[in-house]
C-alpha positions as CSV (number, residue, x, y, z in Angstrom):
1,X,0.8,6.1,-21.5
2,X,4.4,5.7,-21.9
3,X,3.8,4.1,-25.3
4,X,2.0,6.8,-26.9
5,X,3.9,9.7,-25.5
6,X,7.2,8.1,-27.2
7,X,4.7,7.7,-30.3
8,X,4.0,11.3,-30.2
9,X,7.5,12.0,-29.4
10,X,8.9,9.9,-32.7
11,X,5.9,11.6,-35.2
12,X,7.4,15.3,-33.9
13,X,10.9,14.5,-34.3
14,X,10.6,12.8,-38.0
15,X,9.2,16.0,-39.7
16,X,11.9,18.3,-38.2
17,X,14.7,15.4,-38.4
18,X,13.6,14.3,-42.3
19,X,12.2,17.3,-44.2
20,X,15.3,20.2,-44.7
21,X,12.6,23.2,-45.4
22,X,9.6,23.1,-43.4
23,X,7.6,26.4,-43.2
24,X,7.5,28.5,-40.0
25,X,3.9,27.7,-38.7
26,X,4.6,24.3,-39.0
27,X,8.0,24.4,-37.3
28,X,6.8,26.4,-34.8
29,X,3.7,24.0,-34.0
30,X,6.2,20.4,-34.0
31,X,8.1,22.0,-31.5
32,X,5.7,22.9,-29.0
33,X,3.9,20.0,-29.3
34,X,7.6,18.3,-29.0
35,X,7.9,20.2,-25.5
36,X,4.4,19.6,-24.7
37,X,5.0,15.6,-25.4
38,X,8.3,16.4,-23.2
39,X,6.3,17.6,-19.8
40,X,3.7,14.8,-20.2
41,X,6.6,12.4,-20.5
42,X,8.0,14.1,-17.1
43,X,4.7,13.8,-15.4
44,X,4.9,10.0,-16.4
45,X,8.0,9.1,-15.0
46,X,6.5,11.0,-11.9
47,X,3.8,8.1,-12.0
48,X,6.1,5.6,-12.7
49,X,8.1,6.4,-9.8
50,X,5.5,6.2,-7.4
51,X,3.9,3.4,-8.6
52,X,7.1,1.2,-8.3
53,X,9.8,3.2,-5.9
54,X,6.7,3.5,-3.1
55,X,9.2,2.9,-0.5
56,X,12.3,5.6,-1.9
57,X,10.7,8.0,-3.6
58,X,12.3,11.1,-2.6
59,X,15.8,9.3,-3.2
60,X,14.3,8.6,-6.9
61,X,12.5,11.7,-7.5
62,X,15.9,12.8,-6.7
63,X,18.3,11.3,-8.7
64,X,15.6,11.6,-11.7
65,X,15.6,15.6,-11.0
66,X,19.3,15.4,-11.2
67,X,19.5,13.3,-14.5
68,X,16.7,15.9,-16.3
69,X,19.0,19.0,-14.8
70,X,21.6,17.4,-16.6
71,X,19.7,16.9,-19.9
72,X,18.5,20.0,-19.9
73,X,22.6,21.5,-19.6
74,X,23.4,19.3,-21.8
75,X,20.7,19.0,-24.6
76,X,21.2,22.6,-26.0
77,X,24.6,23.0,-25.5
78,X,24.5,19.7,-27.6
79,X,21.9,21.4,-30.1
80,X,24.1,24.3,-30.8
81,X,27.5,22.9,-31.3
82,X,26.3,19.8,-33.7
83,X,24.3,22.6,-35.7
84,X,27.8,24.8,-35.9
85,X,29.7,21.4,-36.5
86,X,27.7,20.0,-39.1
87,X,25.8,23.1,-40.8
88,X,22.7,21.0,-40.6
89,X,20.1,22.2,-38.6
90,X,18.6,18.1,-38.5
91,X,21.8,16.8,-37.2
92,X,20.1,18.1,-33.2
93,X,17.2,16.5,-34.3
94,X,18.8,13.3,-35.2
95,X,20.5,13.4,-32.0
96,X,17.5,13.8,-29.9
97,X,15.5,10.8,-31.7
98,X,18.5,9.0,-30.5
99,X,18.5,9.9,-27.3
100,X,14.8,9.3,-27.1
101,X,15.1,6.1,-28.7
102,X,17.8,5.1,-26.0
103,X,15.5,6.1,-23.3
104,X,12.2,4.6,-24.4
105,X,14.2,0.9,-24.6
106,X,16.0,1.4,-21.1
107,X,12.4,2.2,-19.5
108,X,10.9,-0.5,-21.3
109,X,13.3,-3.1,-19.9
110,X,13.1,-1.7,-16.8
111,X,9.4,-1.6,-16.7
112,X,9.5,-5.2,-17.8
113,X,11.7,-6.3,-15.4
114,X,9.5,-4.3,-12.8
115,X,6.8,-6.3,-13.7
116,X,8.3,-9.7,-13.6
117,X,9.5,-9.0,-10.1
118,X,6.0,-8.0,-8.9
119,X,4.2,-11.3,-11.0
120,X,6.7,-13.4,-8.9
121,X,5.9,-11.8,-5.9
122,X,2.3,-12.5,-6.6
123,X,3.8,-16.2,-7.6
124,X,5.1,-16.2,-3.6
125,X,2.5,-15.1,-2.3
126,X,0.0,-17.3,-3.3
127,X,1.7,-20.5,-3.3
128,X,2.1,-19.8,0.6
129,X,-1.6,-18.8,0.7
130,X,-2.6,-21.5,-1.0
């Protein structure tokens, strides 16, 4: 799930980051399948959360509420000042492949390392069963 929702994520943003005059209808349908791509990811995290914080959830739910709060402060504030900076309206766009980018490989690791801790627990587990 996580794979193809960054998948999605990356075929949105290239279009709008690449091409310097795309035509409304198309612009307009990137971008809500961008935000669309953006509440699935959300509802992944959700899943990700309690699938591997079952014990703190609410502290992690939490703190990831906070973080997205932040990100969505931040993000357009972001969108409209490197669009005034730059005159380029794919200087945002670049930004948030980026950020997305940055993202994907910090869940990635920690998904991995999720997974190694929870093979070695299996490891444990049946080396004193056995």
């Amino acid at each position: 799930m996580m794979y193809s929702f960054f998948t999605t994520l990356t075929l949105c943003l290239l279009p709008l980051t690449f091409i310097t005059e795309l035509p409304l209808w198309l612009f307009s349908a990137l971008t809500t399948i961008l935000g669309v791509v953006m509440g699935i990811g959300n509802l992944t995290v959700c899943k990700f959360i309690t699938d591997y914080y079952s014990t703190d959830v609410g502290a992690v739910r939490g703190l990831v509420g906070t973080i997205r709060d932040v990100g969505g402060f931040i993000l357009p504030l972001a969108h409209a000042y490197l669009s005034a900076w730059t005159a380029s309206a794919q200087t945002p766009f670049i930004m948030l492949s980026a950020v997305a980018a940055v993202i994907f490989l910090w869940m990635h690791v920690v998904v991995l390392g999720l997974k190694r801790g929870e093979s070695r627990k299996n490891q444990v587990k049946q080396a004193i069963t056995a």
